[in-house]
VEXDREN-2710 file (C-alpha; in Angstrom, 1 decimal):
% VEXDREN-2710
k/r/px/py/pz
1/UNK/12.3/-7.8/-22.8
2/UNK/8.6/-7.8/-21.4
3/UNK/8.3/-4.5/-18.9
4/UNK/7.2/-5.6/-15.6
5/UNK/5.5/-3.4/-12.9
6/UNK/8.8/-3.3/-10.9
7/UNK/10.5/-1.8/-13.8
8/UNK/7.3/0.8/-14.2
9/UNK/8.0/1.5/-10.6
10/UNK/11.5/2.6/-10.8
11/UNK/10.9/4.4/-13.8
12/UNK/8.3/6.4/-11.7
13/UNK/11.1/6.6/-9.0
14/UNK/14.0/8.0/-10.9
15/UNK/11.7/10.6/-13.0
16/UNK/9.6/12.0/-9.8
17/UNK/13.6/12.2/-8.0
18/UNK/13.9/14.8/-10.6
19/UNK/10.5/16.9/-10.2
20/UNK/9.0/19.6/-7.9
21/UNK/5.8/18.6/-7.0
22/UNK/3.1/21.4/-6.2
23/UNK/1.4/20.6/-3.0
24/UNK/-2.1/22.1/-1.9
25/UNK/-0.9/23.3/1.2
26/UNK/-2.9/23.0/4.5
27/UNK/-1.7/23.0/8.2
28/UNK/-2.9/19.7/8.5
29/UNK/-0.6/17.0/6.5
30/UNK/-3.3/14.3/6.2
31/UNK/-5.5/17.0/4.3
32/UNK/-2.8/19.0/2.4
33/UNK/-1.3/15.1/1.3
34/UNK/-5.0/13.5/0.4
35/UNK/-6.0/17.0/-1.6
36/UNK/-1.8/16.8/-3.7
37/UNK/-2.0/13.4/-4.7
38/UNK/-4.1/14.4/-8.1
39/UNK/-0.6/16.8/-8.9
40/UNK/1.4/14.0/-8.5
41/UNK/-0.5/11.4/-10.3
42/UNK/-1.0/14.1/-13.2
43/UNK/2.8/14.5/-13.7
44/UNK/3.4/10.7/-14.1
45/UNK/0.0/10.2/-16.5
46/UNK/1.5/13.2/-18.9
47/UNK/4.8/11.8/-18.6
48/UNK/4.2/8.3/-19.3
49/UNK/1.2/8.6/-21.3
50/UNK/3.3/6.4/-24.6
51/UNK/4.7/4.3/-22.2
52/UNK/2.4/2.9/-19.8
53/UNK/-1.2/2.0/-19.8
54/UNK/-2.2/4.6/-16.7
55/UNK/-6.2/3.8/-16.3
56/UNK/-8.9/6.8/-15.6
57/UNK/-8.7/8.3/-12.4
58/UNK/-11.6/7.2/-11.6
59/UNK/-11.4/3.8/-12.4
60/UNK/-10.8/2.5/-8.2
61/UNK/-10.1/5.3/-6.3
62/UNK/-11.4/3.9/-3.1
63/UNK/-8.5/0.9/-3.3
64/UNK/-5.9/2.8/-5.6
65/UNK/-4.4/6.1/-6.4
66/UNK/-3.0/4.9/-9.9
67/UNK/-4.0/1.8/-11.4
68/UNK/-1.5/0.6/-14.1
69/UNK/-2.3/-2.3/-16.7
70/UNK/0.3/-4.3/-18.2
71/UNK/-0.7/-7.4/-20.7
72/UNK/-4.4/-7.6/-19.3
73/UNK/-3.4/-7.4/-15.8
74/UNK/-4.2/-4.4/-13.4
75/UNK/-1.9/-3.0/-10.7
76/UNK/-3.1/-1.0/-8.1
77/UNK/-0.7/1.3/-6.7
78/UNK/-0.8/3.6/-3.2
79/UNK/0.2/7.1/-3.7
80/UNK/1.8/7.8/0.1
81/UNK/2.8/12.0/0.1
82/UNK/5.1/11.7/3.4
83/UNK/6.6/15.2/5.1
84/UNK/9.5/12.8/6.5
85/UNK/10.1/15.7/9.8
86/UNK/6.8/15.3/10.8
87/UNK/5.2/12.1/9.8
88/UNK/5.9/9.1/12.2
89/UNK/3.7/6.3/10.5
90/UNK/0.9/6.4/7.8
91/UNK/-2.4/4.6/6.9
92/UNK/-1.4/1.7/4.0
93/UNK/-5.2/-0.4/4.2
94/UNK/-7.4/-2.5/5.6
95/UNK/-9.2/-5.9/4.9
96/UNK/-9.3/-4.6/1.6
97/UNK/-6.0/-5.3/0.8
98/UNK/-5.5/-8.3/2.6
99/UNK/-8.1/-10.0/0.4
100/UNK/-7.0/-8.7/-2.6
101/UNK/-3.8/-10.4/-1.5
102/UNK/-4.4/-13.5/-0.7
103/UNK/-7.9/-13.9/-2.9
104/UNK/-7.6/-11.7/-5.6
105/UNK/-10.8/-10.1/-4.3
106/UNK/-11.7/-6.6/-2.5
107/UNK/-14.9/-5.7/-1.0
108/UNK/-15.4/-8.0/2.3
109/UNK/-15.1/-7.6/5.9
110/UNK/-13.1/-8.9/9.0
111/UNK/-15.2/-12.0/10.0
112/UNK/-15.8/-12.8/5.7
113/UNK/-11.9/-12.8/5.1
114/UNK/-11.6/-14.4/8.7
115/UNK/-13.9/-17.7/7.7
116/UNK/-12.6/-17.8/4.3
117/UNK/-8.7/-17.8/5.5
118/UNK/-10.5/-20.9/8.0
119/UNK/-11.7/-22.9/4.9
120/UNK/-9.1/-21.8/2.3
121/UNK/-6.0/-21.3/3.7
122/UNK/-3.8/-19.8/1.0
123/UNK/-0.9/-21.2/0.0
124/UNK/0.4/-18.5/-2.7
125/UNK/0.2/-14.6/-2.8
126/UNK/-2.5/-14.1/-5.9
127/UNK/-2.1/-10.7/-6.0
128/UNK/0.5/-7.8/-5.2
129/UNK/-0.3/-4.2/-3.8
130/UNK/2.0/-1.4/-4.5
131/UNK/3.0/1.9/-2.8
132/UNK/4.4/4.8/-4.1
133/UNK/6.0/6.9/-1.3
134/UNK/6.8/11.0/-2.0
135/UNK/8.7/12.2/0.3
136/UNK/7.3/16.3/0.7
137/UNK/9.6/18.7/0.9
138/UNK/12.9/16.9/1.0
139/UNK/16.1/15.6/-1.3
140/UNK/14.5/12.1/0.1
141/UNK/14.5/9.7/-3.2
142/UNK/10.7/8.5/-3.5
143/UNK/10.4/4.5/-3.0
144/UNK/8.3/2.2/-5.1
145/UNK/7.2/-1.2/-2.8
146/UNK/5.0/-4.2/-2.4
147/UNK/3.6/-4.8/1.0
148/UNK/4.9/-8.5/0.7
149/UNK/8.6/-7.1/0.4
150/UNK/8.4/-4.7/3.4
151/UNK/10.5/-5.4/6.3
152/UNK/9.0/-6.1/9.5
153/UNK/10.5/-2.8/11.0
154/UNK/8.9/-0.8/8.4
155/UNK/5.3/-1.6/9.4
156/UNK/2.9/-1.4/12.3
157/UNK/-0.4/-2.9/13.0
158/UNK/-3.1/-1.1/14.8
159/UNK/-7.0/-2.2/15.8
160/UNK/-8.8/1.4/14.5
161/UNK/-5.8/1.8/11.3
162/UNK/-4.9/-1.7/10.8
163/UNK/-1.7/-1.0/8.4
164/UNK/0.8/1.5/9.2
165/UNK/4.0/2.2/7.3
166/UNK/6.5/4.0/9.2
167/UNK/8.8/6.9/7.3
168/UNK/11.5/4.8/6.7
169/UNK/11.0/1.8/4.4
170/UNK/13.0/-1.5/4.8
171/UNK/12.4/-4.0/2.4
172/UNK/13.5/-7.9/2.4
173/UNK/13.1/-10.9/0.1
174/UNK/10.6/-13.5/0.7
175/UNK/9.9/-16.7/-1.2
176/UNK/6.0/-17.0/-1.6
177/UNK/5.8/-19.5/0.9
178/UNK/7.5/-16.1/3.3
179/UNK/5.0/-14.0/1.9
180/UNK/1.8/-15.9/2.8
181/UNK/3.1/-16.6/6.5
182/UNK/4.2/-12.6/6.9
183/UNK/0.9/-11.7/5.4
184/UNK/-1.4/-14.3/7.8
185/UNK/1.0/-13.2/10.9
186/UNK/0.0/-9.3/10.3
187/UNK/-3.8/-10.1/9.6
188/UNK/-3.5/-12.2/13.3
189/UNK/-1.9/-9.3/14.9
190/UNK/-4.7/-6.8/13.6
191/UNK/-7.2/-8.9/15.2
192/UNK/-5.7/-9.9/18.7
193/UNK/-5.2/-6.3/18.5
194/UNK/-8.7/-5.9/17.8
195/UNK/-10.3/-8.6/19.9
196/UNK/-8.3/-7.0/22.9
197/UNK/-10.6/-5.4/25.2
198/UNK/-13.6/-8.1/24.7
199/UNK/-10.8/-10.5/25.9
200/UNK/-9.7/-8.3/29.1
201/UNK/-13.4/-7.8/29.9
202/UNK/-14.3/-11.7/29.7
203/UNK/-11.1/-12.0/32.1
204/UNK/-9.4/-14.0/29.0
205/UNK/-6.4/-12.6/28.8
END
């Protein structure tokens, strides 16, 4: 049976259930969460070093923590280190990731992705983007999820850190025709978010 990256997923689930993870600690979350993520990556790439084609560490950093390749195809995948009594909601992307959604594609901006969603509506998701959520110091079982299958309660949309994901994660079923529309409706939301005060001060809105 061919192993899909759903399957990698849970694997990476049920093993880091099972494991202490040392954390750089640092009164400031963000900082002590950005400088642990190497500890947990490193567990999973000695772990499932026969099992799973884990690329360098360097090989996309700035789009993804842990990029997994299975029959030619590369998966990006968001390492997310959540303290679950302090966190309320935490940075998932940008315009990054909603072009490498819908186009495949990653470097471009908001009026590039805005103008090409204008000429070439998409129709089909071409490309999914993964999280990997560790919950610090808890019993909390980590979660493995694509953006397209979160629940709308389990993300938030902001002009200055456009995708949020909130503590706890929700997920729900949608075709691809769902996806696309849940996708477009968040990517509008950022930007009337965004376009906001222009709008007030032109008396628009």
């Amino acid at each position: 049976m061919k192993t899909t990256i759903s399957d990698i997923g849970q694997q990476f689930v049920e093993f880091l259930a099972e494991q202490h993870i040392s954390l750089d600690e640092n009164n400031d979350g963000r900082l002590e969460s950005l400088n642990s993520e190497d500890n947990l990556t490193d567990v999973l790439r000695l772990e499932f070093s026969d099992r799973v084609n884990i690329l360098d560490k360097g090989h996309n950093r700035s789009f993804g923590d842990l990029d997994i390749e299975i029959d030619g195809k590369v998966y990006p995948i968001n390492i997310k280190m959540v303290d679950p009594d302090k966190s309320g909601t935490f940075n998932a992307g940008s315009v990054k990731v909603f072009n490498y959604i819908f186009y495949g594609g990653k470097d471009t901006n908001w009026s590039r992705l805005a103008k090409k969603i204008r000429d070439e509506k998409p129709t089909k998701i071409d490309s999914e983007y993964y999280y990997l959520i560790f919950y610090k110091r808890s019993d909390r079982k980590p979660v493995f999820v694509s953006l397209t299958d979160l629940d709308e309660s389990s993300i938030v949309t902001n002009p200055s850190n456009p995708l949020q994901l909130k503590k706890n994660i929700k997920t729900k079923k949608r075709n691809e025709t769902e996806k696309v529309d849940f996708m477009l409706g968040l990517l509008k939301d950022i930007l009337r978010k965004k376009a906001a005060p222009y709008l007030l001060i032109e008396n628009i809105v």
